[in-house]
C-alpha positions as a LaTeX table, in Angstrom:
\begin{tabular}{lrrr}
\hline
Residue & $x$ (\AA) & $y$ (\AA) & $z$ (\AA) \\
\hline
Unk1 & 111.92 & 122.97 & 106.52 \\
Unk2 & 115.42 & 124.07 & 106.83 \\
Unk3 & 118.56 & 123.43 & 104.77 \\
Unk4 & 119.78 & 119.74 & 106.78 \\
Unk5 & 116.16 & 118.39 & 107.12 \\
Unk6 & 115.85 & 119.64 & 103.20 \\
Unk7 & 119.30 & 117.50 & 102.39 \\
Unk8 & 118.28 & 114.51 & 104.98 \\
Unk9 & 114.51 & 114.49 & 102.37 \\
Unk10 & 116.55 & 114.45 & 99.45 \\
Unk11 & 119.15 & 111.59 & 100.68 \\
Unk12 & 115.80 & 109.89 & 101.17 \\
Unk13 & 114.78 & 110.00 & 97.72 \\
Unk14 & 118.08 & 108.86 & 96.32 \\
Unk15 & 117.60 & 106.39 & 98.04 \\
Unk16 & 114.16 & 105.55 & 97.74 \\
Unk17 & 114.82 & 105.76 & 93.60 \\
Unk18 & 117.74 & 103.33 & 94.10 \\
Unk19 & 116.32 & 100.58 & 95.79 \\
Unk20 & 112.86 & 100.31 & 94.30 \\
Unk21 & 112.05 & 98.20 & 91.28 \\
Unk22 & 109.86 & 100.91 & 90.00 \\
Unk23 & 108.18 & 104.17 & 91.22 \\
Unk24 & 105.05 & 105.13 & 90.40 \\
Unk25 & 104.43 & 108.96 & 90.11 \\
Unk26 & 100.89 & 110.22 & 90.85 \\
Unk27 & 98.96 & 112.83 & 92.05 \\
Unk28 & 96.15 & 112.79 & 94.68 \\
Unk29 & 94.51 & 115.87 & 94.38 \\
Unk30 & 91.43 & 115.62 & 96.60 \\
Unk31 & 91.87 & 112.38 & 98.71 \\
Unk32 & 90.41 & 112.23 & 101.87 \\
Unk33 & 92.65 & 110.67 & 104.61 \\
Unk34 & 90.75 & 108.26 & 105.08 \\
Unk35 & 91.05 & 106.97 & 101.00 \\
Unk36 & 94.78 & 107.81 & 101.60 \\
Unk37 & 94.92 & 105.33 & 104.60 \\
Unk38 & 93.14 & 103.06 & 102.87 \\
Unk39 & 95.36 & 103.38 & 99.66 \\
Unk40 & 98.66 & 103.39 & 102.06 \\
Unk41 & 97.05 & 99.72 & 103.71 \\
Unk42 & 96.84 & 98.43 & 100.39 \\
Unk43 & 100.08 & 99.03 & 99.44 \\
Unk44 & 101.51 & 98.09 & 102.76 \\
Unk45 & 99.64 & 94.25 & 101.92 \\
Unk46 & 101.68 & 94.56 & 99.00 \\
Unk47 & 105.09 & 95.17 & 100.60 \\
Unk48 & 104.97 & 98.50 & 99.03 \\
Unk49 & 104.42 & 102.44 & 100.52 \\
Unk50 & 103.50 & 105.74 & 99.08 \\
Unk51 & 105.42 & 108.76 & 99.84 \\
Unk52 & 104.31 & 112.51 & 99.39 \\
Unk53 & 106.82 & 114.53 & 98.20 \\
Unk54 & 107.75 & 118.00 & 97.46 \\
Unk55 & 108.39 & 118.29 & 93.65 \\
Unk56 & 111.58 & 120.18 & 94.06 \\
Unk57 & 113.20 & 117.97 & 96.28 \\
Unk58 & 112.16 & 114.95 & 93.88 \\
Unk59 & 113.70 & 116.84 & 91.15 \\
Unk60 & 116.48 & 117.45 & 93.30 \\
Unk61 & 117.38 & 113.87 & 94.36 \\
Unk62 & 117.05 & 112.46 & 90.44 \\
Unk63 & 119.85 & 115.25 & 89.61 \\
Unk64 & 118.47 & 115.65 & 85.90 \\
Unk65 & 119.11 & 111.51 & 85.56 \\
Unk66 & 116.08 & 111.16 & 83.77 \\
Unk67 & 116.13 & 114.26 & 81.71 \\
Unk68 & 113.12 & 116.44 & 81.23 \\
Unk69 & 110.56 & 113.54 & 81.12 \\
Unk70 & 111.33 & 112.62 & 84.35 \\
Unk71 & 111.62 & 115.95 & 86.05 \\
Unk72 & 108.08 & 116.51 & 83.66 \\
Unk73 & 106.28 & 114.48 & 85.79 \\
Unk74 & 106.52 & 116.21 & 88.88 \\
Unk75 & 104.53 & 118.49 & 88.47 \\
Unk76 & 101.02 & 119.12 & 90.75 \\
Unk77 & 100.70 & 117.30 & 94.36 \\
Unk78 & 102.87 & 114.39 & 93.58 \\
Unk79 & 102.70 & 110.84 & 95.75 \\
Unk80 & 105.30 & 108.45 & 94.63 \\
Unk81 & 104.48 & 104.57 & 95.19 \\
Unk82 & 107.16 & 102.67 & 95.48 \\
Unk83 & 108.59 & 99.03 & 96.37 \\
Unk84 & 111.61 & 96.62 & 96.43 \\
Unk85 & 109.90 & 94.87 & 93.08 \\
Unk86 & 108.65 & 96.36 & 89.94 \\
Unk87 & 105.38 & 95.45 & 89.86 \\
Unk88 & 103.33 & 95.55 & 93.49 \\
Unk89 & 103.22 & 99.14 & 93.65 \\
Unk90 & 102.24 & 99.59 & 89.99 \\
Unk91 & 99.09 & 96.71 & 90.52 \\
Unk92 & 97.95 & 98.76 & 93.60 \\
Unk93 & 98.06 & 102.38 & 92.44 \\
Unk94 & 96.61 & 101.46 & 89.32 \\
Unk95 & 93.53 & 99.31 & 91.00 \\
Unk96 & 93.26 & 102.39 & 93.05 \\
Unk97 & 93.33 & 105.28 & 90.27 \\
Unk98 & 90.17 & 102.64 & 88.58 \\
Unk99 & 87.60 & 102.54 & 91.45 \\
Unk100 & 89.04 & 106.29 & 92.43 \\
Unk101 & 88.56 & 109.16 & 90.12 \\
Unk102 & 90.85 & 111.67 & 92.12 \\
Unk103 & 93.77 & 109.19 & 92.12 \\
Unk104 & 95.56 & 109.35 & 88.85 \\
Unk105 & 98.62 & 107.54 & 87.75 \\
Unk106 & 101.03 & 110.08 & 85.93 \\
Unk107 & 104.35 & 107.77 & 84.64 \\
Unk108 & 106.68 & 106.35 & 86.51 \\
Unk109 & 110.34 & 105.94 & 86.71 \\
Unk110 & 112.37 & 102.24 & 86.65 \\
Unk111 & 116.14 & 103.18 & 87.03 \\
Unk112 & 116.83 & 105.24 & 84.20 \\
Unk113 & 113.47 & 104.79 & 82.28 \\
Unk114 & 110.87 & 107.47 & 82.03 \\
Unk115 & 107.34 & 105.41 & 81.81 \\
Unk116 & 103.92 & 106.94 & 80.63 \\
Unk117 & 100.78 & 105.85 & 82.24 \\
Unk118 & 100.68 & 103.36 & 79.24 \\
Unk119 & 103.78 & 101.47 & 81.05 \\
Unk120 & 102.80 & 101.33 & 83.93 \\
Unk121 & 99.62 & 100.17 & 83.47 \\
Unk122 & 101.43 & 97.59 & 81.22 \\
Unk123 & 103.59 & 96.89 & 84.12 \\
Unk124 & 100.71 & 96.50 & 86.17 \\
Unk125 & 99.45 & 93.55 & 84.55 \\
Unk126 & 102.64 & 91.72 & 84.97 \\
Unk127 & 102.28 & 88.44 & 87.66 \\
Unk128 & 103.77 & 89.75 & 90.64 \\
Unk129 & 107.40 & 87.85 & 92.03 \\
Unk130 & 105.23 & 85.54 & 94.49 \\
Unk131 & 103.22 & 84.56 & 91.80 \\
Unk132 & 106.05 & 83.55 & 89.44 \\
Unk133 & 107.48 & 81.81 & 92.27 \\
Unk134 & 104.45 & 79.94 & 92.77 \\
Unk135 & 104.34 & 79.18 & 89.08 \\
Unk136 & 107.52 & 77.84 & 89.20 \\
Unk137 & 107.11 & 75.47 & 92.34 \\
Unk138 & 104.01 & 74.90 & 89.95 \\
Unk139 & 106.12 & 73.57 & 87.54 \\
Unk140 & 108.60 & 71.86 & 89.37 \\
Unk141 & 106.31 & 69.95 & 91.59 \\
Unk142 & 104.26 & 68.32 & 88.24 \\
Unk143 & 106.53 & 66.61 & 86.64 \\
Unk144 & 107.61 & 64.61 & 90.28 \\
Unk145 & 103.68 & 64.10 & 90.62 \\
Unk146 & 103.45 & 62.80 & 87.27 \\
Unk147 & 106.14 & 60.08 & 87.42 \\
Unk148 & 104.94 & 59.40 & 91.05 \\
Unk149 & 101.47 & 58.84 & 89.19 \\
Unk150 & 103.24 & 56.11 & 86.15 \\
Unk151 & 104.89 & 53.94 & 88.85 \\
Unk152 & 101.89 & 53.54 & 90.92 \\
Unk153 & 99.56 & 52.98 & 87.48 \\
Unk154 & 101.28 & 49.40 & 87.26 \\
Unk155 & 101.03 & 48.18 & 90.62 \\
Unk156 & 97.27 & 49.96 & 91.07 \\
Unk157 & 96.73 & 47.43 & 87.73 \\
Unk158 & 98.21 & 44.39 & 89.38 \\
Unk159 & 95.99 & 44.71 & 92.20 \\
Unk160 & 92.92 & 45.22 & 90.48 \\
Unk161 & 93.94 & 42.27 & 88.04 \\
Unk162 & 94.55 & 40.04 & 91.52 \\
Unk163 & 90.99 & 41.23 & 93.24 \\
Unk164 & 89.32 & 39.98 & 90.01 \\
Unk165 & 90.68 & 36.96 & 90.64 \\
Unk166 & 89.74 & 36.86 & 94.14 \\
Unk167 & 86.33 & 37.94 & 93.41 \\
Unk168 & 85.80 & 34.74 & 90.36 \\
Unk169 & 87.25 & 32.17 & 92.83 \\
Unk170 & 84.87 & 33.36 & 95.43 \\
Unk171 & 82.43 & 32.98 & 93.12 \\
\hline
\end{tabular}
């Protein structure tokens, strides 16, 4: 890798740690390809992607932002997961690092904040942005359902009231 394709990496990861609600730091050490394919799928469902990096150029691109916890992280073969909102990227590497013993989450990094695996995992059980906005549609929709539900109770009541009338004249 040369100087410019080194620069062009770490203009990458600027901007990679810029727009991301979160990045999740972990290490792969003995994935197959075909787990990391399968881990990369998952996060693509997600909107989300994992990047291999090298740990200097990581280092590099934070420019001692973080401090030492940050650059403490990278450390070992390093993948970072990553995506526009804080929380995909953290549900799918952690779901991963349970049913896979080789995939470990190390910390992460959201903005300025160092996070421990604690965090993330914390993060990770967060409801995800289309599940808030679902929740909220939720929420909006009841109470219009509701009063839909109080006007018809009167009329529903007058017609009953009118077929039992029906029904004893017939009678």
């Amino acid at each position: 890798m040369d100087r410019a394709e080194k620069q062009d990496a770490i203009e990458t990861l600027k901007g990679v740690f810029a727009s991301s609600g979160a990045v999740v730091v972990t290490h792969y050490m003995g994935l197959t390809v075909a787990e990391m394919t399968d881990l990369r799928g998952r996060l693509r469902q997600q909107g989300a992607k994992l990047q291999v990096v090298k740990n200097t150029l990581a280092k590099k691109a934070l420019d001692g932002s973080v401090g030492e916890a940050g650059d403490a992280l990278f450390a070992g073969p390093v993948a970072l997961a990553f995506a526009p909102d804080a929380v995909s990227a953290a549900k799918v590497a952690t779901a991963y690092a349970k049913d896979n013993d080789k995939f470990t989450v190390i910390g992460g990094l959201m903005g300025q904040q160092v996070l421990d695996k604690k965090a993330v995992t914390s993060l990770a059980s967060l409801p995800s942005l289309d599940e808030l906005r679902g929740k909220i549609i939720g929420l909006i929709q009841a109470p219009a359902t509701k009063v839909a539900g109080v006007l018809q109770a009167p009329a529903a009541q007058l017609a009953r009231v009118m077929a039992a009338y029906a029904a004893k004249d017939a009678a």
